[in-house]
N, C-alpha and C positions, 0 to 999 in steps of 0.2 A: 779323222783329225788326230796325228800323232806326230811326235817324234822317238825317231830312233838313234841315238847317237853314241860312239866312238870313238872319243879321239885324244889325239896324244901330242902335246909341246914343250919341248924344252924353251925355260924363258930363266935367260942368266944361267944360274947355278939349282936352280929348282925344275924339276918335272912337273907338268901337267898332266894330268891323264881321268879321265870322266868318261864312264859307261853306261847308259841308261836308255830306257824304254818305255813311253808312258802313252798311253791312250786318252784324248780328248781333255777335256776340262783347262786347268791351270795347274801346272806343275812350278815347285818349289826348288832349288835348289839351294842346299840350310847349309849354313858351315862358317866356319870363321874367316876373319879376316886375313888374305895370303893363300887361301885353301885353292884358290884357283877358279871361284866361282863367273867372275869376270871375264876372265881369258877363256873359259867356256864358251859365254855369251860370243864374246869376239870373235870365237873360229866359227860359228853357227853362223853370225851376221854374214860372214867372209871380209869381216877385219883383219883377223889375224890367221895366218895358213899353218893349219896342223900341221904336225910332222910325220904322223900317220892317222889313218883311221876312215872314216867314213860319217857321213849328215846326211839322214832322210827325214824331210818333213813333207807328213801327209803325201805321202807314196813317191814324193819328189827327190832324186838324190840331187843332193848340193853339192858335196864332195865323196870325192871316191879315194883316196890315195894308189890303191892298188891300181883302178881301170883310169886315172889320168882324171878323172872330172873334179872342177874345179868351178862353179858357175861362179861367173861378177857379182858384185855387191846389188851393183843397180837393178842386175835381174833375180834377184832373192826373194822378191816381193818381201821383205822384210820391216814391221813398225817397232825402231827401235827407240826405247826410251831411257835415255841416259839418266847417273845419276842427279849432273845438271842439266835443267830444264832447256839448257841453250836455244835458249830464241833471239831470234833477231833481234837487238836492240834497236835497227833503224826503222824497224816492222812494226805496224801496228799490230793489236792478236788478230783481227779478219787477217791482215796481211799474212800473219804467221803460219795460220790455219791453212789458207789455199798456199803454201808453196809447196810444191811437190803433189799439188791434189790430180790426178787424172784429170785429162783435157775432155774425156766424157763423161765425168762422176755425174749421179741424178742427183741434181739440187736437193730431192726428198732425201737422201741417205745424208747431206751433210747439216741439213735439219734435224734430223734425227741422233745424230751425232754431237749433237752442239746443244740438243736436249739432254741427253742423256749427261753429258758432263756440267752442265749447266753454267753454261757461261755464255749463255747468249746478251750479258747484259755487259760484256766485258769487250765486245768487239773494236770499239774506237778506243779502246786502254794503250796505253805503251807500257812493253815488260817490265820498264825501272818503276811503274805504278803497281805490278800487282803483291800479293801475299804469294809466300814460298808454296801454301794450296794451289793457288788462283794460277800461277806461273807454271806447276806440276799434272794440272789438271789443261793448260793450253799442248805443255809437251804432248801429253797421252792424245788429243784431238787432233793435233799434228800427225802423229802416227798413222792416226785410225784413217785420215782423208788420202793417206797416199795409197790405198786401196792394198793393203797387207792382207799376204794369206797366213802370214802369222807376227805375235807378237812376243818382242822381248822386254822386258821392267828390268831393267838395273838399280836395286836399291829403290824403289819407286817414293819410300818412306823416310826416305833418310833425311836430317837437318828437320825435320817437321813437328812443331810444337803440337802436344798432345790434341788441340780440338783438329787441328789442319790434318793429323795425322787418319784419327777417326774418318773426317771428308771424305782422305784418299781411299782410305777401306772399304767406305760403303762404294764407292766409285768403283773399284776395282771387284767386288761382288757382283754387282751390276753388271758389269763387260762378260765376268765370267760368267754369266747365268743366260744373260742376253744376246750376245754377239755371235757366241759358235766358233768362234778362233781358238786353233792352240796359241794357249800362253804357257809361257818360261819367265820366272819372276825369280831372281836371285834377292836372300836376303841372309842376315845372320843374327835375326830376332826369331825364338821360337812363338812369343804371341802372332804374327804375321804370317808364320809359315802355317800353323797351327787353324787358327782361321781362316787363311784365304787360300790352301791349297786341297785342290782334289788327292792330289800326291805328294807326298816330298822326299827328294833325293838329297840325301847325306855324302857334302863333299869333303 
């Protein structure tokens, strides 16, 4: 479980460019605001197309610039968790939950998923009901059911009052310890990098 990554984008008048290599666990990506940590995330997703470089995750190339490979977003198997939790508003959370879930997920994995984040008491909720946690913690489940072989956190902490924020941490400990996904979790708090990272890459 790794990534390898490469790559380089001009966006406006500033350069992008990020090099790293990290093995299993959850890796960090620490830097300030502007550093480019984002537009990282976006060219790994296949949001945004480098301008050079190359993306391997877990022995898979994404992109190649040199040999032409370019894989679609859709086939990235990628659970990406934006800074906003964008959920459906017209969704209830079950609805939220199964969109995008595999048409053959085993009902035992999204049990176990839905333990693990603990909102099984939230199912018949609508998103303008829940807490910025409760909202944060449906994103990450969202992710988890569309069957990803890896995961991206954007800010996963961000806007979150001090106990919500704790929630997300232990939450996010838990994924890392339990799941066996590589995770990429951009942030530009050192208590967050500092605790929740097996590595952290300074952008």
């Amino acid at each position: 479980m790794s990534f390898d990554v490469d790559v380089e984008r001009r966006i406006g008048n500033a350069d992008i460019a990020c090099r790293f290599s990290a093995e299993g666990g959850l890796t960090v990506l620490f830097g300030p605001s502007g550093a480019g940590k984002t537009s990282t995330l976006n060219m790994i997703a296949g949001l945004l197309r480098p301008d050079r470089g190359r993306i391997v995750v877990d022995g898979h190339i994404l992109f190649d610039s040199a040999s032409g490979i370019d894989v679609a977003v859709e086939k990235r198997r990628v659970g990406y968790v934006f800074q906003d939790p964008r959920l459906f508003p017209h969704k209830t959370v079950a609805a939220n939950l199964l969109y995008g879930r595999r048409d053959n997920a085993d009902t035992s994995e999204f049990d176990r998923i839905i333990d693990i984040l603990g909102i099984g008491h939230l199912m018949e909720r609508w998103p303008r009901t829940l807490s910025g946690g409760e909202a944060r913690r449906v994103a990450i489940g969202r992710a988890l059911l569309s069957d990803p072989a890896f995961l991206l956190l954007d800010e996963p902490l961000s806007s979150l009052d001090r106990p919500r924020r704790e929630e997300i941490m232990v939450l996010i400990e838990r994924m890392r310890d339990e799941l066996g996904l590589p995770i990429l979790m951009v942030t530009h708090d050192s208590e967050e990098a500092n605790r929740l990272g097996t590595r952290t890459i300074s952008v």
